[in-house]
C-alpha positions as CSV (number, residue, x, y, z in Angstrom):
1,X,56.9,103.5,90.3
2,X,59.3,106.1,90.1
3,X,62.2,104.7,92.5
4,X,61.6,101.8,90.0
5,X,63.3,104.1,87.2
6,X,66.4,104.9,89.8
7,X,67.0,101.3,91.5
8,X,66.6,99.0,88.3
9,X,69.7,101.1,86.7
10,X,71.3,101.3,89.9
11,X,71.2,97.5,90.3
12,X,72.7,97.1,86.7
13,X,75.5,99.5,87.6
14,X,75.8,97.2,90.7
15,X,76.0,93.7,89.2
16,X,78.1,95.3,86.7
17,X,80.5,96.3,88.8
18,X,80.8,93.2,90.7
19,X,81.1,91.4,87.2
20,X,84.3,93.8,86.4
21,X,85.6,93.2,89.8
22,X,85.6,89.4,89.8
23,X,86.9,89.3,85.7
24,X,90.3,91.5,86.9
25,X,90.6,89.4,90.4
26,X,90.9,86.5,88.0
27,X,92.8,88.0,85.2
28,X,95.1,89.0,87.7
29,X,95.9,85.8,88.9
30,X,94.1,85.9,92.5
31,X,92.4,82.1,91.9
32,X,95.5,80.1,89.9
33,X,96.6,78.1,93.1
34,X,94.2,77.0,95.4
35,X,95.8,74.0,96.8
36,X,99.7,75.4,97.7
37,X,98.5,77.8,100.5
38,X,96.8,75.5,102.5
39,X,99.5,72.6,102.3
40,X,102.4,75.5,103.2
41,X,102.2,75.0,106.6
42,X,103.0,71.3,106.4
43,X,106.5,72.3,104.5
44,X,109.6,71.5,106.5
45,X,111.7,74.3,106.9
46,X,113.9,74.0,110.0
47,X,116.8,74.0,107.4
48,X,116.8,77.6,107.0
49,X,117.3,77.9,110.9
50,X,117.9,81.4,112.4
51,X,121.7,82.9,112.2
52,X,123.6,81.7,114.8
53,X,121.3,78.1,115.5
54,X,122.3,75.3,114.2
55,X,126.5,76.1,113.8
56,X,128.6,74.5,116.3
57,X,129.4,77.9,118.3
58,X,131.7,76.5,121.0
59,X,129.5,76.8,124.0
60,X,129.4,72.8,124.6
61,X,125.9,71.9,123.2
62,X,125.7,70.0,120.4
């Protein structure tokens, strides 16, 4: 009965925290876009080749 009096606190520290965690993860912006990430890798962007690829550098290749 006792550990009663120190877990049931203890768990209400615990859920609290969890509560204050997730309320700053989504104040802080960590949930707006879902969708962006997962479609990033499908995004075309041989147009920002590498310096020296892509300029005509005399070598005979075109």
């Amino acid at each position: 009965m006792e550990t009663l009096f120190i877990l049931i606190p203890l768990s209400i520290l615990f859920v609290g925290g969890i509560a204050a965690l997730l309320l700053w993860a989504i104040r802080s912006g960590q949930y707006d876009d879902m969708e962006r990430p997962r479609h990033e890798i499908f995004l075309d962007d041989d147009d920002r080749a590498a310096p020296g690829q892509g300029q005509d550098r005399g070598d005979g290749e075109a």
